[in-house]
C-alpha positions, -999 to 999 in steps of 0.1 A, spaced: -131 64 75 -161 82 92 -160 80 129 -186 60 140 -185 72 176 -201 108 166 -233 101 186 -218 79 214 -247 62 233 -232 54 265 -195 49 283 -185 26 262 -187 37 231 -175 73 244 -141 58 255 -141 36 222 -143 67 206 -113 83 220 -95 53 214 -105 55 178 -98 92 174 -60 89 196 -50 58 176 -60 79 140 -41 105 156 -9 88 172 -7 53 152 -2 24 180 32 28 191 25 61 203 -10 59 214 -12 55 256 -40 54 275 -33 95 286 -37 100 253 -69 84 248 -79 105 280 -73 134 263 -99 123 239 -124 116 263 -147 145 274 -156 131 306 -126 117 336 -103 99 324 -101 81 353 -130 64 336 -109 47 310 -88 28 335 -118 19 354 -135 -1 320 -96 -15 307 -66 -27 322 -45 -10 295 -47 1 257 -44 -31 243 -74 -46 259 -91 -19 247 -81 -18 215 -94 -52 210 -125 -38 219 -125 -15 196 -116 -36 170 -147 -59 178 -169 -33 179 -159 -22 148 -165 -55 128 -195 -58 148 -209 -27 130 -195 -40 95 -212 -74 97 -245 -51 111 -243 -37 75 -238 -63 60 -271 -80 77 -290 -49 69 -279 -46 31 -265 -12 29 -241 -23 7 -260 -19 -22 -235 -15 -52 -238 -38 -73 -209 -72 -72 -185 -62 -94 -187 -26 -81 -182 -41 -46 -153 -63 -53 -134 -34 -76 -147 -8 -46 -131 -33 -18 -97 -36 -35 -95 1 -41 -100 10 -6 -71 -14 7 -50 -6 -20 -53 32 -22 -74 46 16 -96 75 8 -102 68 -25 -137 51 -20 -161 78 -7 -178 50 21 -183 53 56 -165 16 59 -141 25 36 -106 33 52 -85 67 51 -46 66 54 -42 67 90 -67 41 100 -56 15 75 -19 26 85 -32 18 122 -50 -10 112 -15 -26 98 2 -15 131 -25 -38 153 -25 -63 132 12 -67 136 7 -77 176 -11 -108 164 22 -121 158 28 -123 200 -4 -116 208 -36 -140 210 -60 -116 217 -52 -96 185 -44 -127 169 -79 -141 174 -98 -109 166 -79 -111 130 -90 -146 124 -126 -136 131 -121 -105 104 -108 -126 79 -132 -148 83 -165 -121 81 -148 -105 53 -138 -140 34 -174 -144 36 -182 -108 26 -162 -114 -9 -170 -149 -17 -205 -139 -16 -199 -106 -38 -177 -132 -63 -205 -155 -67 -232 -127 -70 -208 -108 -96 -201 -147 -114 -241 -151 -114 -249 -120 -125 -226 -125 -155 -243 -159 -161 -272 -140 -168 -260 -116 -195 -245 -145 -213 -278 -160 -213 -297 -134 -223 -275 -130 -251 -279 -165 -263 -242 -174 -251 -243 -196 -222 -213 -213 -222 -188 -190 -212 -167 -209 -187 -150 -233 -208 -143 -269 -200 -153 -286 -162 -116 -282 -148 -111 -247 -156 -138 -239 -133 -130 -223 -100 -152 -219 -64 -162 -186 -53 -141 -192 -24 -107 -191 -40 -113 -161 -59 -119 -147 -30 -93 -159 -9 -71 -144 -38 -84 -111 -34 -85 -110 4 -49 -120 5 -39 -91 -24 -57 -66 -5 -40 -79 27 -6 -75 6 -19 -42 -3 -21 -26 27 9 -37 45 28 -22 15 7 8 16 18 16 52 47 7 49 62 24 14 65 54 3 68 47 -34 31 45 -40 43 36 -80 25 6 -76 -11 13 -65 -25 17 -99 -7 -15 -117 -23 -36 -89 -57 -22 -94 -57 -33 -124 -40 -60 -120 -67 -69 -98 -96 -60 -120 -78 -82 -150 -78 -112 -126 -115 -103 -117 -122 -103 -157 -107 -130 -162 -119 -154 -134 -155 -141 -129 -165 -163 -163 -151 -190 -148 -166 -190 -113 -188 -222 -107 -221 -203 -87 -227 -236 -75 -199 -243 -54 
């Protein structure tokens, strides 16, 4: 992942960006908030002046980093086309580094990313800033399904074959293909992090991109 804290604008976002370069650097249970200090090119005194400890601001970080996702998101730099999206979303879980994006994950911060999301078992704070990520990035993929399912629509028109998605009942919301693929991906990188036999990546990919073919046609745009 590209550190977005190159050009830090004020305090803040100076002493998120040590947090973001320590974790990287030490995973969560090592990181302490001397270590972020020895990220920080001003005091560190400064850190335990804005937090009470490294989980507080961890959670900040977290926040500010989804903050900048759903930015992007409002801005449209995401400009791949759907399918390309969704195949370039489950990639990136499933194998860090291997989507050249400055969202995209490496090893260490999807490895990190695993480790905080692990407190939300005992912890509320982390617990709630993972409900608001599934959340933006639920609504992330259900609008790259339906977009992918439309555009789809529209090749089957244009070749004169409309009805590709068979009979009422076999049709499917955008929502639970996505839901499908945010809880793969999910799967994904816990077993990433957490396996060394990476024998697996490239049977899930395309895994993933059969369940894509084969659900896409059947995606009600509607819904």
């Amino acid at each position: 992942m590209h550190d977005p804290f190159a050009e830090p604008t004020d305090t803040r976002q100076a002493i998120l960006g040590a947090a973001f370069r320590a974790l990287c650097e030490h995973g969560y249970a090592d990181l302490t908030i001397s270590r972020i200090g020895e990220e920080f090119d001003k005091s560190p005194s400064l850190v335990y002046h804005h937090y009470d400890g490294k989980d507080e601001l961890l959670v900040d970080l977290l926040g500010f980093l989804l903050d900048g996702f759903e930015s992007s998101l409002s801005a449209g730099e995401f400009d791949l086309p759907p399918r390309e999206r969704l195949d370039a979303y489950l990639s990136a879980t499933i194998r860090p580094g291997s989507v050249d994006d400055e969202h995209a994950p490496d090893a260490r911060f999807l490895t990190a990313i695993v480790e905080l999301r692990a407190q939300a078992a005992s912890d509320d704070a982390y617990r709630d800033h993972f409900d608001r990520s599934d959340r933006v990035f639920g609504r992330f993929l259900e609008r790259s399904v339906r977009e992918a399912a439309a555009d789809l629509d529209a090749d089957s028109a244009d070749a004169g074959d409309v009805d590709t998605g068979g009979e009422a009942a076999d049709r499917v919301t955008p929502a639970e293909v996505a839901a499908t693929l945010q809880t793969l991906a999910t799967g994904g990188m816990l077993r990433w992090a957490t396996t060394g036999d990476r024998g697996w990546v490239d049977d899930t990919r395309r895994g993933g991109r059969r369940y894509l073919n084969t659900m896409l046609p059947r995606v009600d745009v509607e819904a």
